[in-house]
MOPAC internal coordinates of N, CA, C and O (Angstrom, degrees):
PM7 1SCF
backbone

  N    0.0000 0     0.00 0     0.00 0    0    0    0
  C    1.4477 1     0.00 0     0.00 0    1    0    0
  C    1.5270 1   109.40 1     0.00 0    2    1    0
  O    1.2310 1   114.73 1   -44.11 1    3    2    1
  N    1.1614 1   127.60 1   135.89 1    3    2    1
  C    1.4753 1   141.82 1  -176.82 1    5    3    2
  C    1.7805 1    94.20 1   -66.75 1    6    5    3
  O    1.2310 1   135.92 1   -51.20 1    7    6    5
  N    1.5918 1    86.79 1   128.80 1    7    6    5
  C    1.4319 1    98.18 1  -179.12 1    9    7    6
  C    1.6201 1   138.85 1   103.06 1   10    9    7
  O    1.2310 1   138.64 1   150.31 1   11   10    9
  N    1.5788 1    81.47 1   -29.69 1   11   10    9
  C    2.1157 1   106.15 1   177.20 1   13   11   10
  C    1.3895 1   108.77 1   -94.71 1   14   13   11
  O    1.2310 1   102.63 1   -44.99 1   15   14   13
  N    1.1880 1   149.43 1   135.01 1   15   14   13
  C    1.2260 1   150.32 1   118.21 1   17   15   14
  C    1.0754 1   143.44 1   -95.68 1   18   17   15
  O    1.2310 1   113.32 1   -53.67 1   19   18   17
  N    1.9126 1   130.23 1   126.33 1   19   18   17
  C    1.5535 1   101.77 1  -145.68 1   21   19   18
  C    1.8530 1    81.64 1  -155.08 1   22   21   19
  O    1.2310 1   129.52 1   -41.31 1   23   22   21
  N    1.1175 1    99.25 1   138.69 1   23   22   21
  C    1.7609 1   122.71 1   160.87 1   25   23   22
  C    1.3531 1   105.46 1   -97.53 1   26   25   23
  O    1.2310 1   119.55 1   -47.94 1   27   26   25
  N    1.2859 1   118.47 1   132.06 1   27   26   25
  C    0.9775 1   119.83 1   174.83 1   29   27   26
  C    2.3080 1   113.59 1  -141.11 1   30   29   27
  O    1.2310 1   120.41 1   -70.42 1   31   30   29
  N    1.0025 1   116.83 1   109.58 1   31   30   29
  C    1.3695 1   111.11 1   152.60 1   33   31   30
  C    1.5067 1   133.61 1  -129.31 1   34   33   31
  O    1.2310 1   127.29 1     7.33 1   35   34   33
  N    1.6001 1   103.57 1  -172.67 1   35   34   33
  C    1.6088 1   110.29 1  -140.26 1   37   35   34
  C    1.4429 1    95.75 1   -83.15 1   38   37   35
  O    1.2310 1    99.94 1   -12.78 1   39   38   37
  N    0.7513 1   153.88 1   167.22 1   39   38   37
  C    1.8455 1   157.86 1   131.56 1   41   39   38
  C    1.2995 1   111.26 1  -123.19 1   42   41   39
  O    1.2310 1   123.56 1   -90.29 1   43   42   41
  N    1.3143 1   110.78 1    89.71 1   43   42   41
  C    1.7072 1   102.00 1   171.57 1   45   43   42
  C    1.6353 1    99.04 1    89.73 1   46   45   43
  O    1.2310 1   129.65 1    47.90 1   47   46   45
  N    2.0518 1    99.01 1  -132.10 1   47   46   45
  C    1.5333 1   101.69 1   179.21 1   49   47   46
  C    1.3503 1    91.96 1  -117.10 1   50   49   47
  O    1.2310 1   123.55 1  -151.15 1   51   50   49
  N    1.2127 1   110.80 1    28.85 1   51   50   49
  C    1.6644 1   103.96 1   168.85 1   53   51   50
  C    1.9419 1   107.36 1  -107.97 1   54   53   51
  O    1.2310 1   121.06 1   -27.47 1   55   54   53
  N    1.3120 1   115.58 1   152.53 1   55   54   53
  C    1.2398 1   121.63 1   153.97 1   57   55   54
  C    1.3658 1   125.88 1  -120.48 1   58   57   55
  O    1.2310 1   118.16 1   -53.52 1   59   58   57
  N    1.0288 1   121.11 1   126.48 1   59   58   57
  C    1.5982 1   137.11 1  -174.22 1   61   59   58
  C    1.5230 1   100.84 1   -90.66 1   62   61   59
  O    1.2310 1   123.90 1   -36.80 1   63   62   61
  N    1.5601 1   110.13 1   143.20 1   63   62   61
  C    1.3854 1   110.77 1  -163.32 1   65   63   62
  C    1.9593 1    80.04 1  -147.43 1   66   65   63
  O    1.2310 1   134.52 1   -71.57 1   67   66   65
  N    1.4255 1    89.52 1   108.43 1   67   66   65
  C    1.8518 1    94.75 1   158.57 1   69   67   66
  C    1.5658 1   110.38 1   -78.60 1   70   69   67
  O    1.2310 1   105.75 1   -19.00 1   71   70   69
  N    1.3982 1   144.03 1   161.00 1   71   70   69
  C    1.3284 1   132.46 1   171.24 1   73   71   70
  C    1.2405 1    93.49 1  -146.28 1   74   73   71
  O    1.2310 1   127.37 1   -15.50 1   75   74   73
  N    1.5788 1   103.43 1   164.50 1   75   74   73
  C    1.5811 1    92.51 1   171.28 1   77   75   74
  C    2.0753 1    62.96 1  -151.43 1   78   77   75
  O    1.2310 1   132.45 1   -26.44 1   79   78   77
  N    1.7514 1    93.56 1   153.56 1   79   78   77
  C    1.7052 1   115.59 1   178.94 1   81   79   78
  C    1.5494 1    99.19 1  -123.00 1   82   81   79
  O    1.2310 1   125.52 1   -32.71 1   83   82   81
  N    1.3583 1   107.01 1   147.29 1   83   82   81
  C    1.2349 1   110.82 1   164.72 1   85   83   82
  C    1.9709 1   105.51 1  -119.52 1   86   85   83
  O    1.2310 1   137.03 1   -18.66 1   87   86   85
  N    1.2968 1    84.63 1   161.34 1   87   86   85
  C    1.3368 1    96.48 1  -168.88 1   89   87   86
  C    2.0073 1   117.12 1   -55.27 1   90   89   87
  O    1.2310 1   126.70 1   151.17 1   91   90   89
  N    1.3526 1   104.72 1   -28.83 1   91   90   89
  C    1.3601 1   128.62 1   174.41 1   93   91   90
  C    1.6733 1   102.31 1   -72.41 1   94   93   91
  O    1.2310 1   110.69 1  -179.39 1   95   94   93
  N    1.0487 1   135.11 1     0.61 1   95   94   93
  C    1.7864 1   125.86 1  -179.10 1   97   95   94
  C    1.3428 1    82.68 1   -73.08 1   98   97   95
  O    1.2310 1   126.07 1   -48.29 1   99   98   97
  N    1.8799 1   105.93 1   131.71 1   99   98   97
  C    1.3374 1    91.69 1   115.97 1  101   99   98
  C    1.2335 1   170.82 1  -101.14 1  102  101   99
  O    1.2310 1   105.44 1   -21.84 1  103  102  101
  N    1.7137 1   144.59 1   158.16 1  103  102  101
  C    0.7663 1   146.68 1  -166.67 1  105  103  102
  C    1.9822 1   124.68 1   -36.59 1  106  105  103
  O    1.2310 1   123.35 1   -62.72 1  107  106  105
  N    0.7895 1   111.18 1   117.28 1  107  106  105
  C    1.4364 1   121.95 1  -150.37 1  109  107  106
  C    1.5770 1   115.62 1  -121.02 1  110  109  107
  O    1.2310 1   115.36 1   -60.44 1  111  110  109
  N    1.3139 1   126.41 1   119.56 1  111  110  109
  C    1.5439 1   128.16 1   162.13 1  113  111  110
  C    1.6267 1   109.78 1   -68.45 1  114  113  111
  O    1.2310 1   122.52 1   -63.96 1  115  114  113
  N    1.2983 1   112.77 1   116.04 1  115  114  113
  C    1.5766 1   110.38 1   148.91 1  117  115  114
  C    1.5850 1   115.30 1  -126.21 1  118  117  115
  O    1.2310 1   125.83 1   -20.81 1  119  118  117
  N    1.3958 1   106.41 1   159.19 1  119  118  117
  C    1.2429 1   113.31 1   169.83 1  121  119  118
  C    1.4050 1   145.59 1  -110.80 1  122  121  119
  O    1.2310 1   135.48 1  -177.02 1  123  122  121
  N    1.3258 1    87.64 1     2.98 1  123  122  121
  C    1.8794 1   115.79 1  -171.39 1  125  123  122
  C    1.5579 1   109.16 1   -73.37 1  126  125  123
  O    1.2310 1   116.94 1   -57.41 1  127  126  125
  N    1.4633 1   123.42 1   122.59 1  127  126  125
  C    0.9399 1   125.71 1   170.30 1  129  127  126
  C    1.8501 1   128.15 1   -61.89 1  130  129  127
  O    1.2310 1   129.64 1   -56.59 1  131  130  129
  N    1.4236 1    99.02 1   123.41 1  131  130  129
  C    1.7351 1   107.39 1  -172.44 1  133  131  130
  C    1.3504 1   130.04 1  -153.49 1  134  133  131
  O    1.2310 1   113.54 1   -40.03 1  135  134  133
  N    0.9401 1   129.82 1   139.97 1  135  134  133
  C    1.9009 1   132.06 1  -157.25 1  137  135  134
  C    1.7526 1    89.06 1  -137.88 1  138  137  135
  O    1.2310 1   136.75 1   -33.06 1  139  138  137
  N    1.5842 1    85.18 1   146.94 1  139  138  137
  C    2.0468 1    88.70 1  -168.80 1  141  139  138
  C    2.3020 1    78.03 1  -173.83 1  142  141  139
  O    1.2310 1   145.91 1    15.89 1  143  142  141
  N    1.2131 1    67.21 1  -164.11 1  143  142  141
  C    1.5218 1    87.93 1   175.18 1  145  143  142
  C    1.8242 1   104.15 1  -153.48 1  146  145  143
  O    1.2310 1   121.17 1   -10.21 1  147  146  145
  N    1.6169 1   115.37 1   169.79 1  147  146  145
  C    1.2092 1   115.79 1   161.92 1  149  147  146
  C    1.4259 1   119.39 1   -72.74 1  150  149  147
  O    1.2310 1   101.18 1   -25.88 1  151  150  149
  N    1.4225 1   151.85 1   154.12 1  151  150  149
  C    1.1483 1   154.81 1    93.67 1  153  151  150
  C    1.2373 1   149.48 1    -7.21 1  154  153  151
  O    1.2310 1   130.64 1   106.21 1  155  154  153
  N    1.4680 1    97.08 1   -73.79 1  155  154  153
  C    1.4747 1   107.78 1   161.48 1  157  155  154
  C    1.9598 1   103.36 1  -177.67 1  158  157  155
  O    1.2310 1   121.71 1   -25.38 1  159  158  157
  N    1.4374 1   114.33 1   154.62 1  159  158  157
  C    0.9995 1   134.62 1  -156.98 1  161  159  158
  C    1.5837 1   111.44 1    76.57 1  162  161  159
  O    1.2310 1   132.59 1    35.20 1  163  162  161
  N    1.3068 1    93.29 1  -144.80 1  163  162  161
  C    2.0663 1   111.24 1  -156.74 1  165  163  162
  C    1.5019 1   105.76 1  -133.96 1  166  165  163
  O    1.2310 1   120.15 1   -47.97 1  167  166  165
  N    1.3499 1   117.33 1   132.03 1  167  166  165
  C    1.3442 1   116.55 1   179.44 1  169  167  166
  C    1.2170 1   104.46 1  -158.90 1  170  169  167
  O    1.2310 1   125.51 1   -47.49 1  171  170  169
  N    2.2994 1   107.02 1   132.51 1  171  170  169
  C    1.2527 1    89.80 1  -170.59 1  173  171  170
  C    1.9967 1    93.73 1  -120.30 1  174  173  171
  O    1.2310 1   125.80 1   -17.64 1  175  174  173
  N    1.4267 1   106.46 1   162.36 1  175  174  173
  C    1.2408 1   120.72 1  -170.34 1  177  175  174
  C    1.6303 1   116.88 1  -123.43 1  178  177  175
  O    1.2310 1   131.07 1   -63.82 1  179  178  177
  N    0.9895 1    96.25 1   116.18 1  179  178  177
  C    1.7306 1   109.88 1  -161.49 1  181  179  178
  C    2.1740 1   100.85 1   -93.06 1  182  181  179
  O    1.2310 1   121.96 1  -101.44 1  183  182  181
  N    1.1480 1   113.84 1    78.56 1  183  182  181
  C    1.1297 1   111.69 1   161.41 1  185  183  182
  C    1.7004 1   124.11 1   -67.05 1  186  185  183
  O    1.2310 1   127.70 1   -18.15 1  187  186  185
  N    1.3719 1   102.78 1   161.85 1  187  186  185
  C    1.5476 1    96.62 1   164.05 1  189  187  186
  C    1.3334 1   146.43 1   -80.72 1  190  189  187
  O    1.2310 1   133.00 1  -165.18 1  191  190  189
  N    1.1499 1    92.48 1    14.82 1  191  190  189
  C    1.7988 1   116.96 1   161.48 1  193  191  190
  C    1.7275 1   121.78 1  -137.41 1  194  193  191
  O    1.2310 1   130.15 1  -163.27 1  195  194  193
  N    1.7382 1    98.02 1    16.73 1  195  194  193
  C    1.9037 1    82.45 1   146.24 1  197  195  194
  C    1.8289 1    78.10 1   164.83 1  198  197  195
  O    1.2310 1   124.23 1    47.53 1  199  198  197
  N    1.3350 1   109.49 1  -132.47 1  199  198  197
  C    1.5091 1   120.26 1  -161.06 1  201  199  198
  C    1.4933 1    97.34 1  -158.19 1  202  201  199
  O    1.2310 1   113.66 1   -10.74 1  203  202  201
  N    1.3907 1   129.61 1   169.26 1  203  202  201
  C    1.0062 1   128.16 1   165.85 1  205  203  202
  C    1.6975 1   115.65 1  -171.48 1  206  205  203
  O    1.2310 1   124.46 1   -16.80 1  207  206  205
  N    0.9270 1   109.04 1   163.20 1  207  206  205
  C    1.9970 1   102.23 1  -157.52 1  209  207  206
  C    1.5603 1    81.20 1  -120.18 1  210  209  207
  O    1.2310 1   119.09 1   -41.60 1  211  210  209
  N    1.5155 1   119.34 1   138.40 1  211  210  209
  C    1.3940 1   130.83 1   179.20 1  213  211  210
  C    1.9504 1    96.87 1  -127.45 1  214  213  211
  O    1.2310 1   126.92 1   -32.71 1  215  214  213
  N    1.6804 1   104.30 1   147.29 1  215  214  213
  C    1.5705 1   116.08 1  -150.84 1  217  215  214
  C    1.8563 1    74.89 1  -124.79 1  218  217  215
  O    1.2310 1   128.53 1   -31.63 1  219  218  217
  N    1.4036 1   101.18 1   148.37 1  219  218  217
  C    1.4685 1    93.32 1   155.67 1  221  219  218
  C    1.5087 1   119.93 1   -47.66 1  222  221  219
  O    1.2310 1   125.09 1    -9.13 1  223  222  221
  N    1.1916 1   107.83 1   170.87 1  223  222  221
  C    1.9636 1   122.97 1  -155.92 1  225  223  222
  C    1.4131 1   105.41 1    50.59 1  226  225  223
  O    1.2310 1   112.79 1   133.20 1  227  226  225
  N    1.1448 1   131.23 1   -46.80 1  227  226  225
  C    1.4571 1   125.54 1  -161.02 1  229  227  226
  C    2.1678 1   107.79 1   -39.10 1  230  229  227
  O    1.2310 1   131.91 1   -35.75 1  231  230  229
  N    1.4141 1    94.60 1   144.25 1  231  230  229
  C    1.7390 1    94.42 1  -179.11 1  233  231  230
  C    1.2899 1   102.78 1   -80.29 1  234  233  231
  O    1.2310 1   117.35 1   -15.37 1  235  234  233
  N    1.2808 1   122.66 1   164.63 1  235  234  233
  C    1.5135 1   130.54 1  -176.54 1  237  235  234
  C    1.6249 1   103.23 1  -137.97 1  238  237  235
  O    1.2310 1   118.24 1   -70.70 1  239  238  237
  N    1.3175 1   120.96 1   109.30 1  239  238  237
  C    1.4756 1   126.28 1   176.48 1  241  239  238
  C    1.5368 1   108.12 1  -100.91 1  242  241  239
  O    1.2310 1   120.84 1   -57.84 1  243  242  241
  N    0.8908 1   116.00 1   122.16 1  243  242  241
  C    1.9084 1   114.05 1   165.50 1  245  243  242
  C    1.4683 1   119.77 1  -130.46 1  246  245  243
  O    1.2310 1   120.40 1  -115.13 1  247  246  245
  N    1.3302 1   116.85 1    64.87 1  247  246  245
  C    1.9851 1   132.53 1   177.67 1  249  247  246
  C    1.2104 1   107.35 1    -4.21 1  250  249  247
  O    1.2310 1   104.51 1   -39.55 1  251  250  249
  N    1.2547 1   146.21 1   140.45 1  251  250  249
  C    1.3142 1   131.28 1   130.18 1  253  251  250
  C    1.4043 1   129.86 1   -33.65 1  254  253  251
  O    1.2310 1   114.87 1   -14.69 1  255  254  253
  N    1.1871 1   127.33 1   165.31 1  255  254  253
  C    1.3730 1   139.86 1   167.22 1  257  255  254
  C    1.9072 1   115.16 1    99.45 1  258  257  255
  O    1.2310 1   115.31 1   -24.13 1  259  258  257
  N    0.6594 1   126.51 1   155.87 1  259  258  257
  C    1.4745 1   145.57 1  -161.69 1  261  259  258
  C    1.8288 1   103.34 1   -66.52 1  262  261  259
  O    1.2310 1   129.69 1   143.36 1  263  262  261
  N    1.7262 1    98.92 1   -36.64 1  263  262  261
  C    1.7308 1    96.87 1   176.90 1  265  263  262
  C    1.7771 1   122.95 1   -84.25 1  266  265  263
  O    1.2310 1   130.18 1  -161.87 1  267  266  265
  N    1.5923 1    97.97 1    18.13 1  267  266  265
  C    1.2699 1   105.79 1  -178.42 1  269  267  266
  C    1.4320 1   102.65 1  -116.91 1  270  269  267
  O    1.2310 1   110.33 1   171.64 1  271  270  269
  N    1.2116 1   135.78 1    -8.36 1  271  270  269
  C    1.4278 1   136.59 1   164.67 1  273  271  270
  C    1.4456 1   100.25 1    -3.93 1  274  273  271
  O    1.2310 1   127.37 1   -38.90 1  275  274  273
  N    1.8895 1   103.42 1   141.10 1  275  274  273
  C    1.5008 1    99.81 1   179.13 1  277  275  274
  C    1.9640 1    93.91 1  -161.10 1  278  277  275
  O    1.2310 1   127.40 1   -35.23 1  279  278  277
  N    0.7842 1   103.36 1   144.77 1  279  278  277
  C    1.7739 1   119.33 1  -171.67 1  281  279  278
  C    1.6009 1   106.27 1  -124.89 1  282  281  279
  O    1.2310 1   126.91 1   -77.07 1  283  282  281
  N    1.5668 1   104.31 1   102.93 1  283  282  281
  C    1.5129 1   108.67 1  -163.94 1  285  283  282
  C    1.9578 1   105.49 1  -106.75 1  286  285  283
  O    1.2310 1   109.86 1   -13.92 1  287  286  285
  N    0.9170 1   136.63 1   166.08 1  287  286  285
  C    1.2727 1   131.63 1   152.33 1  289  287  286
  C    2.0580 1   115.25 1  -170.76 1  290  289  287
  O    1.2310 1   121.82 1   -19.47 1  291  290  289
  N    1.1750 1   114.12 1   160.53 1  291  290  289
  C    1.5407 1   126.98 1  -157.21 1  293  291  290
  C    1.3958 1    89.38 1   -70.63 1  294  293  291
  O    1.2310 1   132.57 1   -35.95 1  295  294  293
  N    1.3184 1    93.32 1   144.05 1  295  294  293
  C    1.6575 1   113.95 1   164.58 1  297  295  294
  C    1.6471 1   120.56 1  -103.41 1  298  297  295
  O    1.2310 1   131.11 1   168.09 1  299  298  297
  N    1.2805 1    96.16 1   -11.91 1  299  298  297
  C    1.4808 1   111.20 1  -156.55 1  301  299  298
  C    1.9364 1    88.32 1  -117.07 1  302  301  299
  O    1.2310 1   128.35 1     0.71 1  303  302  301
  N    1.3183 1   101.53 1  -179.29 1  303  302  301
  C    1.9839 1   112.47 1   157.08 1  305  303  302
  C    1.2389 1   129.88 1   -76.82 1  306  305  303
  O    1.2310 1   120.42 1   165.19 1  307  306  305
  N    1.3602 1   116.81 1   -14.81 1  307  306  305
  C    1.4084 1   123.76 1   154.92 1  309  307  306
  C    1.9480 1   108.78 1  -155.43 1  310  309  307
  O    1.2310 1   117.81 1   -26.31 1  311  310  309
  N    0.9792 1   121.78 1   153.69 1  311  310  309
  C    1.5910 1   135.40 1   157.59 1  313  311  310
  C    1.6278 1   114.13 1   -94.92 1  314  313  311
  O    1.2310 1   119.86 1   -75.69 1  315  314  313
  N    0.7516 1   117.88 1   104.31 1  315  314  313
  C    1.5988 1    91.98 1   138.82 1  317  315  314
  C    1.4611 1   137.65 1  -140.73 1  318  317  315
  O    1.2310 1   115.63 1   -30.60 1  319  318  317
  N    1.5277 1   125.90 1   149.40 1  319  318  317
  C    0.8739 1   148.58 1  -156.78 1  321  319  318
  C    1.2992 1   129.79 1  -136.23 1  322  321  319
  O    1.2310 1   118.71 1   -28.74 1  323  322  321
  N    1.7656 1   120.06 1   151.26 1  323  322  321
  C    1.3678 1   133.41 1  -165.41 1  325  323  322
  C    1.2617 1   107.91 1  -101.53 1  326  325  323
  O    1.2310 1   108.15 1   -46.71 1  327  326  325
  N    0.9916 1   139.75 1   133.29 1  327  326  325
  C    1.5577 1   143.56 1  -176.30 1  329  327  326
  C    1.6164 1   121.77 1  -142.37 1  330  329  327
  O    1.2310 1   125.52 1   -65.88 1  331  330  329
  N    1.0448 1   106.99 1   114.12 1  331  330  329
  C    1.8518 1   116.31 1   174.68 1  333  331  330
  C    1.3950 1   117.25 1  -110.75 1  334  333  331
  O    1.2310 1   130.48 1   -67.69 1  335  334  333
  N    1.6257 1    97.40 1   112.31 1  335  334  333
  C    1.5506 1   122.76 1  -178.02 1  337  335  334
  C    1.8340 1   101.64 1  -107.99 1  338  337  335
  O    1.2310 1   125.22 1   -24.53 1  339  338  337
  N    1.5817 1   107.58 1   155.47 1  339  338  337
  C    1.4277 1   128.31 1   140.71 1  341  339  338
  C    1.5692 1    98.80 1   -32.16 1  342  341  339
  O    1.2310 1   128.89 1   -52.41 1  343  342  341
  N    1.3771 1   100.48 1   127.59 1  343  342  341
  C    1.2093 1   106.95 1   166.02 1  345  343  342
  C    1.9646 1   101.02 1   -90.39 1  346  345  343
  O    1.2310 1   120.10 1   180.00 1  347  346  345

């Protein structure tokens, strides 16, 4: 996707996903369940029950399943961020 860049490897049954966002992504629905934290910059995350602005350190939870849908994009010139998925 224009805008994302991401390393990602396996550990175990986990996968670790470095990201870095640029301010040009666009804004995007996913549904995949994932827990990370910020890095550095600002990123805000539009769930289906409100919005919320994340600061570097801040934790980042996103549940699995379809009723957790969430549409994220940079506030800043770049994000980046740590993310641990199901491998």
């Amino acid at each position: 996707m224009p805008g994302v860049r991401h390393k990602v490897q396996t550990v175990g049954s986990q996968k670790l996903r470095l990201v870095e966002y640029s301010a040009d992504m666009e804004p995007h629905w996913c549904s995949v369940g994932h827990f990370g934290h910020i890095i550095s910059g600002r990123f805000e995350i539009t769930f289906d029950n409100g919005t919320e602005v994340f600061e570097p350190g801040d934790g980042v939870v996103i549940p699995d399943g379809e009723a957790h849908r969430h549409v994220a994009k940079a506030l800043t010139d770049t994000v980046q961020a740590l993310f641990v998925e199901q491998a």
